[in-house]
C-alpha positions as CSV (number, residue, x, y, z in Angstrom):
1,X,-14.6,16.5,7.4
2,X,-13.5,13.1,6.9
3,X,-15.6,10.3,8.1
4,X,-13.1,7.9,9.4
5,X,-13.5,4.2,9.7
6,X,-14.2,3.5,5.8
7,X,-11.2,2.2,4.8
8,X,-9.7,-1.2,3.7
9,X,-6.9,-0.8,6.1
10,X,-8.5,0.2,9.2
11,X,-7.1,3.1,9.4
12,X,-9.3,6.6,9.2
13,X,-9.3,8.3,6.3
14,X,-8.0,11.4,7.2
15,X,-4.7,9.5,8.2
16,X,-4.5,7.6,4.9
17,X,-5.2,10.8,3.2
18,X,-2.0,12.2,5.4
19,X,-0.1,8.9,4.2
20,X,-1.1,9.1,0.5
21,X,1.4,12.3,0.5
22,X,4.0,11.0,2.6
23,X,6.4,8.9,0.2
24,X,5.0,10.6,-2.7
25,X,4.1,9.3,-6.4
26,X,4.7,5.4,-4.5
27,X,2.2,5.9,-1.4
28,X,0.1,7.6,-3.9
29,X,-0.2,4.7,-6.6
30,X,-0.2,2.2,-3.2
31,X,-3.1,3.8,-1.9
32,X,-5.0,4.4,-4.8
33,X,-5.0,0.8,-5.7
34,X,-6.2,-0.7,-2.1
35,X,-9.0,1.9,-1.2
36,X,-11.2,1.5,-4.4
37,X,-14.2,3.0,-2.8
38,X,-13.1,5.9,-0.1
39,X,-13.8,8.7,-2.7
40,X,-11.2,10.9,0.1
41,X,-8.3,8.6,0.0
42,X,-8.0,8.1,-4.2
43,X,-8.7,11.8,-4.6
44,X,-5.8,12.5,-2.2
45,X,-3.7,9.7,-3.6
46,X,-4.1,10.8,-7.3
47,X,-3.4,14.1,-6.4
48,X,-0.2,12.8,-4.7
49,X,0.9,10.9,-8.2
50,X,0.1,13.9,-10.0
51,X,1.8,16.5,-7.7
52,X,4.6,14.5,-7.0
53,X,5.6,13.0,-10.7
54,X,5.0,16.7,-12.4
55,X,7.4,18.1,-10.0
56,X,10.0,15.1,-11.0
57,X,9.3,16.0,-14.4
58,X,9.8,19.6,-14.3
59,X,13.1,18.8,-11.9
60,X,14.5,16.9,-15.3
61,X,13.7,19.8,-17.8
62,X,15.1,22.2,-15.2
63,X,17.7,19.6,-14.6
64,X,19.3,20.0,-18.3
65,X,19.1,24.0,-18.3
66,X,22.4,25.3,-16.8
67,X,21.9,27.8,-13.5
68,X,19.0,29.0,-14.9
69,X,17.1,26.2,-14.7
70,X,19.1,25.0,-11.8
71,X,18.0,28.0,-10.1
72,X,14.4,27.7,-10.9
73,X,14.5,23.8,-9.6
74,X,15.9,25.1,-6.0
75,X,12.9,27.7,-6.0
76,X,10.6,25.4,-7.3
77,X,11.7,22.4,-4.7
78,X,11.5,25.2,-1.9
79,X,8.1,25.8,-2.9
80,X,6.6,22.7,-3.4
81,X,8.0,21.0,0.1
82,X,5.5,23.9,1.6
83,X,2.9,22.7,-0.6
84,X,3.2,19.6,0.0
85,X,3.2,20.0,4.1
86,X,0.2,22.0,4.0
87,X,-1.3,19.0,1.2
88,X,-0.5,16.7,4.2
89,X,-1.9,18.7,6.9
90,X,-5.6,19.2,5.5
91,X,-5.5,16.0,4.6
92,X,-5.0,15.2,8.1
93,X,-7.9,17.9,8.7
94,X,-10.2,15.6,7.1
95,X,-9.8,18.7,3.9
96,X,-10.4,18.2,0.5
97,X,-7.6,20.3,-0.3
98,X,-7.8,21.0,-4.1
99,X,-4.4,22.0,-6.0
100,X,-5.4,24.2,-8.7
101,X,-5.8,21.9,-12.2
102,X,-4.0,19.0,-10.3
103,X,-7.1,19.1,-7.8
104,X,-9.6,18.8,-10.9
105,X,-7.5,16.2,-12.8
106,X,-7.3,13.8,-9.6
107,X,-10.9,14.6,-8.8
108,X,-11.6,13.2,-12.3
109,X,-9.8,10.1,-11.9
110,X,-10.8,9.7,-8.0
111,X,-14.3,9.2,-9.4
């Protein structure tokens, strides 16, 4: 569970945790930057920028296939705005949620 209160904002952690999510790659990077020591916030944060900039990757190769990969974009796009609500609510939870490779990738970089 998160501790709350250790954070250069003032904020708990488990709400900039939630917020990291929120507007994506940009709230990712933001929050990453300004909490240099809340292991919580820049694990959730880099997992953010990860999640967030794969998927607008893979929307740009999908992007250039036609109905296939358009197809595959809407599925994908369904199935990430679930993943990224539930990223949001355990992060809430005071959860280390882990995304599977993403998870161990930001965990890396979080420190």
């Amino acid at each position: 569970m998160a501790e709350g209160g250790n954070t250069k904002t003032g904020m708990t952690e488990n709400m900039e945790g939630l917020l990291c999510y929120v507007f994506g790659w940009l709230s990712g990077i933001i929050f990453f930057v300004v909490e240099k020591d809340n292991k919580f916030v820049k694990f959730h944060a880099m997992q953010s920028i990860i999640f967030t900039l794969g998927l607008m990757i893979a929307n740009i190769v999908l992007g250039i296939i036609p109905v296939i990969g358009w197809t595959v974009a809407l599925i994908l796009n369904l199935v990430c705005l679930v993943v990224w609500i539930i990223l949001m609510i355990k992060a809430y939870k005071g959860e280390k949620y882990k995304l599977p490779y993403i998870g161990d990738m930001a965990e890396k970089q979080a420190g």
